[in-house]
C-alpha atoms as one frame of an Amber mdcrd trajectory, in Angstrom:
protein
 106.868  95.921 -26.226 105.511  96.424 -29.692 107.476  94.452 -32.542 107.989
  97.146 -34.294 110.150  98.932 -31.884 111.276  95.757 -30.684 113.392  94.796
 -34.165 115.875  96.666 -35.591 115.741  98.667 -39.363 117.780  95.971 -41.017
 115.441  93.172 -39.377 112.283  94.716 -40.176 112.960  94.767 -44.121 110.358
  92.169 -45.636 113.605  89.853 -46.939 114.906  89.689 -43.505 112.073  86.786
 -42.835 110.882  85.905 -46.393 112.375  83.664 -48.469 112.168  85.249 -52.549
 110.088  82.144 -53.520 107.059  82.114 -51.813 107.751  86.018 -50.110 105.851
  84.351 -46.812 102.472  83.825 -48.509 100.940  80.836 -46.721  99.337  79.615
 -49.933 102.867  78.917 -51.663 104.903  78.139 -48.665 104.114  74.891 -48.287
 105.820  71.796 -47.540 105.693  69.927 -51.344 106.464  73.439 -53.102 109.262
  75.290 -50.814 112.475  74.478 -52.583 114.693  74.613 -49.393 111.998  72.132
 -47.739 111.085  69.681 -50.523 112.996  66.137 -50.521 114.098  67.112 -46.771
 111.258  64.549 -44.826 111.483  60.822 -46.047 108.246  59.356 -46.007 108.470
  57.957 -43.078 108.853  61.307 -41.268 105.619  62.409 -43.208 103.643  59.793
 -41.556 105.111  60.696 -38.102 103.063  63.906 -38.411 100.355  62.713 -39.724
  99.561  59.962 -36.831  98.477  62.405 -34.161 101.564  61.403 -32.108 105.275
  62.293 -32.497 108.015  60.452 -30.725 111.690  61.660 -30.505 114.745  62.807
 -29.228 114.732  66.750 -28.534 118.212  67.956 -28.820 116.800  69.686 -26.767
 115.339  72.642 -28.048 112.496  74.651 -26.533 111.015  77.561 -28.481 109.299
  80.413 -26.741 107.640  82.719 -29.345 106.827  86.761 -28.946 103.709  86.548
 -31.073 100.633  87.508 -28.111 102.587  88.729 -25.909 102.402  88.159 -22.845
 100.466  84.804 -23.450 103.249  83.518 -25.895 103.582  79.768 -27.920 106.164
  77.919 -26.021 107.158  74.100 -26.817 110.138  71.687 -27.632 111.421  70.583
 -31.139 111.805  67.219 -31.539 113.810  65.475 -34.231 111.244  63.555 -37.052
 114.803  61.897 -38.359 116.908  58.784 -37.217 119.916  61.227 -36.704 123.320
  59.765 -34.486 124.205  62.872 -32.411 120.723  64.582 -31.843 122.227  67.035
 -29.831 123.996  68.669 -33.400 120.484  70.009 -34.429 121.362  72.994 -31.224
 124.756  72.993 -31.819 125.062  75.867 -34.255 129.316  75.957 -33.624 128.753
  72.769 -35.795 126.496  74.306 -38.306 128.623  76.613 -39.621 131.326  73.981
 -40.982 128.126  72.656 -43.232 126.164  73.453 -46.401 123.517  75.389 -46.450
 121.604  71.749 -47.425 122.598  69.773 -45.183 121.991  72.605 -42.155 118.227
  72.594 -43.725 117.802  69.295 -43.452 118.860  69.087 -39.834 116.484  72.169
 -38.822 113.562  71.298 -40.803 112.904  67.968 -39.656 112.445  69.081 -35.816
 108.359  69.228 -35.121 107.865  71.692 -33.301 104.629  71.342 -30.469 104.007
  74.180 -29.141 101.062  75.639 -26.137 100.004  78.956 -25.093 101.247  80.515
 -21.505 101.042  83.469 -19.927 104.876  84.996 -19.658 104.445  85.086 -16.043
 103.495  81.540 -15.090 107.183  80.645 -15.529 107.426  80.474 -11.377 104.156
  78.576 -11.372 104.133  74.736 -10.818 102.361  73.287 -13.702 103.175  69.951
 -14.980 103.919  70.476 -18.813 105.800  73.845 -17.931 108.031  72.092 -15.660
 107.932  69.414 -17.847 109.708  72.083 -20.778 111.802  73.606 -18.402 112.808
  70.481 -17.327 114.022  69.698 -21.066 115.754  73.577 -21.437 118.007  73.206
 -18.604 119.023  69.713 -20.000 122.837  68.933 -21.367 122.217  66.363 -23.181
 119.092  64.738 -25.648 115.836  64.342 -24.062 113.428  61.752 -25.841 109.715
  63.641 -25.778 106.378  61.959 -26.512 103.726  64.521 -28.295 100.392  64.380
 -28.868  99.143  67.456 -30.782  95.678  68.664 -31.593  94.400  68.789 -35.405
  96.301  69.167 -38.403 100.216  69.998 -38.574 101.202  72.728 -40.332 103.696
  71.901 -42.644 104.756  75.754 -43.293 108.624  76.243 -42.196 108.998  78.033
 -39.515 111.635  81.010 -40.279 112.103  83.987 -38.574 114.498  86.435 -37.822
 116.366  85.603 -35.096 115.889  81.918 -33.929 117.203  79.066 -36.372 114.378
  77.880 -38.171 112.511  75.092 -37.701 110.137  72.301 -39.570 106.640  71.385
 -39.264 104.647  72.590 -36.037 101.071  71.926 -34.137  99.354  72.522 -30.776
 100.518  69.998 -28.229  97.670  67.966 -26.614 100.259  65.751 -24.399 103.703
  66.189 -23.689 105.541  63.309 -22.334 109.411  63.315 -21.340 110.796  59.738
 -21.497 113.944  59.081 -19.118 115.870  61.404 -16.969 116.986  64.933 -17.757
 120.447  66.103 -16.943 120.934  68.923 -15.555 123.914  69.820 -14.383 124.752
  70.334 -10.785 125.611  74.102 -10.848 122.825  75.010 -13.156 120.228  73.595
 -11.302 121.923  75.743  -8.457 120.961  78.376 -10.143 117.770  77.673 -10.482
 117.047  77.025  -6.922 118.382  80.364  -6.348 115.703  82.680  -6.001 117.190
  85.524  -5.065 120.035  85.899  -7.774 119.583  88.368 -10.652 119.298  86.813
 -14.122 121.905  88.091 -15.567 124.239  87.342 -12.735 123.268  83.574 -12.725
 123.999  84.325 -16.621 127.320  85.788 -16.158 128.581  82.910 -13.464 127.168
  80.284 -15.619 128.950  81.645 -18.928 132.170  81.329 -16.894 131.776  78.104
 -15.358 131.644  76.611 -19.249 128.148  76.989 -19.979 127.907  78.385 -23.996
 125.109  81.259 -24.793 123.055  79.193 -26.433 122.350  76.897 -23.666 121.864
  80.172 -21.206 120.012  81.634 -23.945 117.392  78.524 -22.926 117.241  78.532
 -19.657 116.890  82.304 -19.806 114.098  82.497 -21.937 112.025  79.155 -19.670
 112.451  81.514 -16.875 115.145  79.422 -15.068 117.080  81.919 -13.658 116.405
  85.223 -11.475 114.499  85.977  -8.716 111.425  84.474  -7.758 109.006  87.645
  -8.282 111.103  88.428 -11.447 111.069  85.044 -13.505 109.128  84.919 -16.751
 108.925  83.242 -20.139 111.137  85.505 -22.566 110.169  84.761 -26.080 113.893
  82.838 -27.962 114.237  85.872 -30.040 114.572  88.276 -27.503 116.648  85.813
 -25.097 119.175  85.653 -27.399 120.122  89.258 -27.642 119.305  89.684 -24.128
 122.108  86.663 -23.460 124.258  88.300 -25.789 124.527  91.337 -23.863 124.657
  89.940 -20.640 127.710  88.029 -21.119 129.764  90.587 -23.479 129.257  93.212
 -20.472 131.483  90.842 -18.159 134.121  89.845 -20.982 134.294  93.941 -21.446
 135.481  94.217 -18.044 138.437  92.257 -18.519 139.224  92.891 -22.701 139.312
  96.677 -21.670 142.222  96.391 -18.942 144.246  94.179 -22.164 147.296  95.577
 -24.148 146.129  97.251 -27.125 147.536  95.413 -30.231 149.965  97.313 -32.344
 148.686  97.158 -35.806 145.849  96.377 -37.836 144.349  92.901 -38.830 142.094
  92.056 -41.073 140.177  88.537 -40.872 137.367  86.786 -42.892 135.130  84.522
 -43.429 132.313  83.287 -45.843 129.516  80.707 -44.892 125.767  80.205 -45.819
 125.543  82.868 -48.162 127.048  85.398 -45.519 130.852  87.391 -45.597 132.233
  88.979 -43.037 135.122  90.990 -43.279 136.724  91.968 -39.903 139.296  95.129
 -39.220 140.813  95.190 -35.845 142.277  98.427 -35.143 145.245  99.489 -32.705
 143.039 101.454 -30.513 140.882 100.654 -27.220 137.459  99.416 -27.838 135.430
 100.885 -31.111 132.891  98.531 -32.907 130.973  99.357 -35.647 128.849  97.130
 -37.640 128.282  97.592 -41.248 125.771  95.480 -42.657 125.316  95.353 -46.621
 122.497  93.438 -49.025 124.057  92.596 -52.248 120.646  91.387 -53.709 119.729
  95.576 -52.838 123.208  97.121 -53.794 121.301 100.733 -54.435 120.110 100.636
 -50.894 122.769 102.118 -48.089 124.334  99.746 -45.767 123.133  99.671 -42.146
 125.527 100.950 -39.237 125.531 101.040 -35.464 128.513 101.824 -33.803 129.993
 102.557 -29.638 133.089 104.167 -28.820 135.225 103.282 -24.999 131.820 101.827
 -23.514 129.281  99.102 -24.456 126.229 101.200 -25.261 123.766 101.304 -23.723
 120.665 102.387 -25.809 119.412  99.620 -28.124 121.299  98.871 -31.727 118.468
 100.165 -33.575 120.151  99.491 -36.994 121.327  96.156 -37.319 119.455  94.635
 -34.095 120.376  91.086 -33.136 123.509  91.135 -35.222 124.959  94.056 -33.797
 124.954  92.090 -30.149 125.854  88.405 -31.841 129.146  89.948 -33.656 130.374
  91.503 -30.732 130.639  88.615 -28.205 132.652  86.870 -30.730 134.884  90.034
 -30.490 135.363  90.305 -27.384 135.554  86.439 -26.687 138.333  86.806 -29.142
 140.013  89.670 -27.071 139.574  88.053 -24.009 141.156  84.646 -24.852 144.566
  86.515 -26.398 144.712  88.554 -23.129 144.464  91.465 -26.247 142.425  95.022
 -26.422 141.386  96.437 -29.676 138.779  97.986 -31.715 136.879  96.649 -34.272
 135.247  97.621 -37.579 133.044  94.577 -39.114 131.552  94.517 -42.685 129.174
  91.992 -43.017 127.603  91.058 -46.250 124.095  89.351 -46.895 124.543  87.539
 -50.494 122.168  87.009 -53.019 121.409  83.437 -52.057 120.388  84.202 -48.192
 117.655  82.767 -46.605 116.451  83.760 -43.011 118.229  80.842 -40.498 119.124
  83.152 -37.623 121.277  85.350 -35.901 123.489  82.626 -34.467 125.006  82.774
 -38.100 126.852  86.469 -37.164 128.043  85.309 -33.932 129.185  82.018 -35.706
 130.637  83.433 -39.067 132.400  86.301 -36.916 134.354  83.399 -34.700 135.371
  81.523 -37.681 137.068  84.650 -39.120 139.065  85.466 -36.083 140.232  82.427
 -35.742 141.934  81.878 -39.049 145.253  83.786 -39.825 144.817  87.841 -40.689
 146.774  89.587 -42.721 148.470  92.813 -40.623 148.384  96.479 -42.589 150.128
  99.801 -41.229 147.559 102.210 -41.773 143.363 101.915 -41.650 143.776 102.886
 -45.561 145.984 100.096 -46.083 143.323  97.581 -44.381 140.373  99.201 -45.972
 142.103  99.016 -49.454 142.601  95.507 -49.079 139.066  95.037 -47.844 137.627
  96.420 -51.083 138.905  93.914 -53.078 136.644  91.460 -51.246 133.619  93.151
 -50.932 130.660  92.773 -53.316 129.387  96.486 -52.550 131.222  99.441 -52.809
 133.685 100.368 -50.260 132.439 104.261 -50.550 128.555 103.002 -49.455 130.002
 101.455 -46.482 132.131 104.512 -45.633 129.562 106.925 -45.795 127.413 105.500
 -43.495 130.524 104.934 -41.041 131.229 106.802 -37.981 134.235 105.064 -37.069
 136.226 105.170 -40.054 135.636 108.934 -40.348 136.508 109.227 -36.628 140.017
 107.237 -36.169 140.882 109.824 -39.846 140.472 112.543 -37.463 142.927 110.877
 -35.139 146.258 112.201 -36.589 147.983 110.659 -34.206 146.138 108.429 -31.706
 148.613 107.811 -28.818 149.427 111.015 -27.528 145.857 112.260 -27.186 145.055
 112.139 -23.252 141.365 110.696 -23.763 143.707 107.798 -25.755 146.612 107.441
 -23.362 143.796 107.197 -20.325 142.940 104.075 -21.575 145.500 102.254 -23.600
């Protein structure tokens, strides 16, 4: 699949993976001269890379890349600082209650070693693939030993939808240290060869298992059947995991009680606002996505109406699929059905760190208290106060605002009453 089909309209603007210092030039993004990076490696963790060997706790993390395709870079992260809880550099729940800072200098200290594979190899046994798997489908820390080939390169490693990461070289010699644990009903799973992905996805999600841990194992090619399992680069896991599990909470949010008057929740973290309308209605979503650093420039928009879609978010990508399992994990939990309009702002100050940071932001705002309105003008007029661009940009690139206007009075339309 060619990138540039692959990523959505919002993702493939050149600020979605630059930063607006060095605009992704490898002669200024550099270790000593990237603000966000400078002062974040002691010395100490300078001469780790620069030994030829790198020894460390993985939280664990395991990055499969989409660049080559299908022989992609896949390797673990491993933590170049004397950190407590090593597991809290892939705990991105935990991320969002930090500064921007701080969350840098927890992702750009893991080293990340990385090899080439060919996608399908993921059923093959080879020692250092099994070896990474091994790490994915692991709960808790594993310590890795890596011996990498030539000189480190100390760019950061942003990109648009995986969290980023520090300094990065080819692995010569991967080494796991101790045992891996994996738990019993995941490596069920695995052993399973003739369960579909994302039904091993689906019953895993329900037994406790959080998407970013499936979102590993998915993309090692853990999970499906035997003829069918593959390396799926991170970035594409993620949505892919996203999906998967929203289409099982859907089946139970849409047989919910729809709620009885609007809410509107938000939240603001790491240079991101999102501003959340729930609507008395059965299930709508719309995204709205806004730059304030391009205010002239039109919001982006992708939108379904009674049904998950099911033709890719073309739009706003990623975020579109992040923002709506924290909807509908929202729904689900309060037993509730309703629809949902979200505008999400990019501020000034944004740096590329991921699209866990929609799912994440989203979840905070529904869980703090909403204020209720009558009437969608009510919640909208409310909702201008807090945005940074225009309400009238947002609304003309809206389908959903324009289409519950039309809706003079929702409940005693049949297509309505059918599924309230």
């Amino acid at each position: 699949m060619p990138l540039t089909e692959y990523f959505s309209a919002s993702e493939r603007r050149i600020e979605k993976t630059t930063c607006s210092v060095c605009r992704g030039f490898a002669r200024f993004c550099k270790l000593t001269t990237c603000p966000y990076y400078r002062n974040i490696l002691t010395e100490s963790e300078m001469a780790k890379i620069t030994s030829g060997v790198v020894y460390g706790p993985s939280p664990p993390t395991v990055i499969v890349g989409e660049k080559g395709y299908p022989r992609v870079r896949i390797g673990p992260a491993v933590s170049l600082a004397d950190h407590p809880e090593p597991w809290v550099f892939e705990e991105p729940s935990k991320w969002i209650e930090t500064s921007l800072d701080k969350l840098l200098s927890l992702r750009l200290s893991l080293f990340y070693g990385r090899t080439v594979k060919p996608v399908m190899s993921a059923a093959k046994q080879e020692k250092m693939l099994e070896d990474l798997q091994d790490s994915a489908a692991s709960t808790k820390p594993v310590d890795v030993e890596i011996r990498f080939e030539g000189k480190p390169i100390t760019m950061p490693g942003f990109s648009v939808r995986n969290a980023p990461h520090g300094p990065s070289a080819r692995i010569e010699m991967l080494k796991l240290v101790g045992n891996v644990s994996v738990p019993r009903k995941v490596d069920s799973m695995i052993n399973d060869l003739d369960l579909p992905a994302a039904e091993a996805v689906q019953t895993l999600y329900l037994d406790g298992f959080n998407e970013y841990y499936l979102t590993r194992v998915f993309s090692t090619g853990l999970l499906g059947r035997k003829a069918e399992r593959r390396l799926v680069p991170t970035e594409w896991s993620i949505t892919a995991v996203d999906d998967i599990i929203s289409k099982k909470l859907f089946e139970e949010v849409r047989r919910n009680t729809v709620i009885h008057e609007f809410r509107l929740h938000t939240h603001q973290a790491v240079e991101n606002a999102a501003h959340i309308i729930l609507t008395p209605t059965p299930w709508i979503y719309e995204l709205l996505e806004g730059w304030v650093k391009h205010p002239d420039s039109q919001p982006y928009s992708d939108h379904e109406i009674l049904t998950l879609r099911k033709t890719y978010a073309e739009n706003t990508g990623g975020a579109f699929y992040a923002v709506r399992l924290s909807l509908l994990r929202h729904l689900k939990k309060r037993r509730e059905q309703a629809g949902a309009i979200v505008f999400f702002e990019i501020l000034p100050r944004w740096i590329p760190l991921g699209v866990w940071r929609f799912r994440e932001i989203v979840r905070k705002a529904l869980e703090k208290p909403f204020e209720k309105h009558q009437s969608l003008d009510d919640a909208l007029e409310s909702v201008s106060k807090m945005l940074r661009i225009p309400l009238y940009k947002y609304v003309s690139q809206s389908r959903l605002i324009s289409f519950l206007r039309k809706q003079q009075t929702l409940a005693k339309t049949k297509l309505w009453q059918d599924r309230t």
